[in-house]
C-alpha positions in Angstrom: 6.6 33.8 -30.9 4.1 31.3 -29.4 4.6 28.7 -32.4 8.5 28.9 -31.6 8.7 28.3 -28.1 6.3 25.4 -29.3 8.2 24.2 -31.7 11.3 24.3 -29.1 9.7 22.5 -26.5 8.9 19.8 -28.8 12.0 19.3 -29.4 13.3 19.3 -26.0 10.9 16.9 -25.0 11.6 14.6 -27.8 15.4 14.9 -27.5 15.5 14.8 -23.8 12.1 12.9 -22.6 12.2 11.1 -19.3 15.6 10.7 -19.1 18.5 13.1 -19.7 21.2 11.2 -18.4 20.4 8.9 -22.0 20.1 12.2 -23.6 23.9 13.1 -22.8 25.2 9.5 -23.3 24.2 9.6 -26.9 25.5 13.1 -27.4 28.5 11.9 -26.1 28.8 8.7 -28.0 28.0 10.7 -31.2 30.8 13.3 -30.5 33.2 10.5 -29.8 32.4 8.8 -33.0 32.8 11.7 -35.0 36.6 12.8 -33.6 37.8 9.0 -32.9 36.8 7.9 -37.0 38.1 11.3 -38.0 41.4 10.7 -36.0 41.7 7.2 -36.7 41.0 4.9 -39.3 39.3 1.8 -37.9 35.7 2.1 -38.3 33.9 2.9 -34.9 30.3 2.7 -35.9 29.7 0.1 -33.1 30.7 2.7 -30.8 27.2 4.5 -31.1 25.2 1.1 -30.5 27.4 0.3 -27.6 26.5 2.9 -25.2 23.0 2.4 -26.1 23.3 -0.9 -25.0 25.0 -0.4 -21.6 22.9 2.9 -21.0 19.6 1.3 -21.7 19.5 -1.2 -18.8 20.6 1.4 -16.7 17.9 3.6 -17.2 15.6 0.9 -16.8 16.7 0.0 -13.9 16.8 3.3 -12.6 13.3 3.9 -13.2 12.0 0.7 -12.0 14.1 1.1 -8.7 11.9 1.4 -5.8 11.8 4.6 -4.1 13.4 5.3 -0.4 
């Protein structure tokens, strides 16, 4: 049981990390991808690569923003 919660909090710290908010935009992003391209047929394989793009400076800034 010891190796399992292990193994899970591996994972959780490798999916999630210092951030969840980027965690959730990608989950997002990935679930939109799938039911837009499955409902449409213009590809949307920028749309993953987009939100990494506009949710990346935000973290950073985030993290980089002093405290009050």
């Amino acid at each position: 049981m010891q190796q399992l919660k292990a193994f899970g909090a591996f994972w959780y710290d490798f999916v999630i990390g210092d951030d969840w908010r980027i965690a959730l935009g990608v989950a997002i992003a990935l679930t939109a991808t799938f039911f837009l391209a499955r409902a449409t047929t213009i590809p949307l394989w920028w749309l993953l690569p987009a939100v990494v793009i506009v949710a990346l400076p935000l973290s950073i800034r985030r993290a980089i923003r002093p405290s009050r």
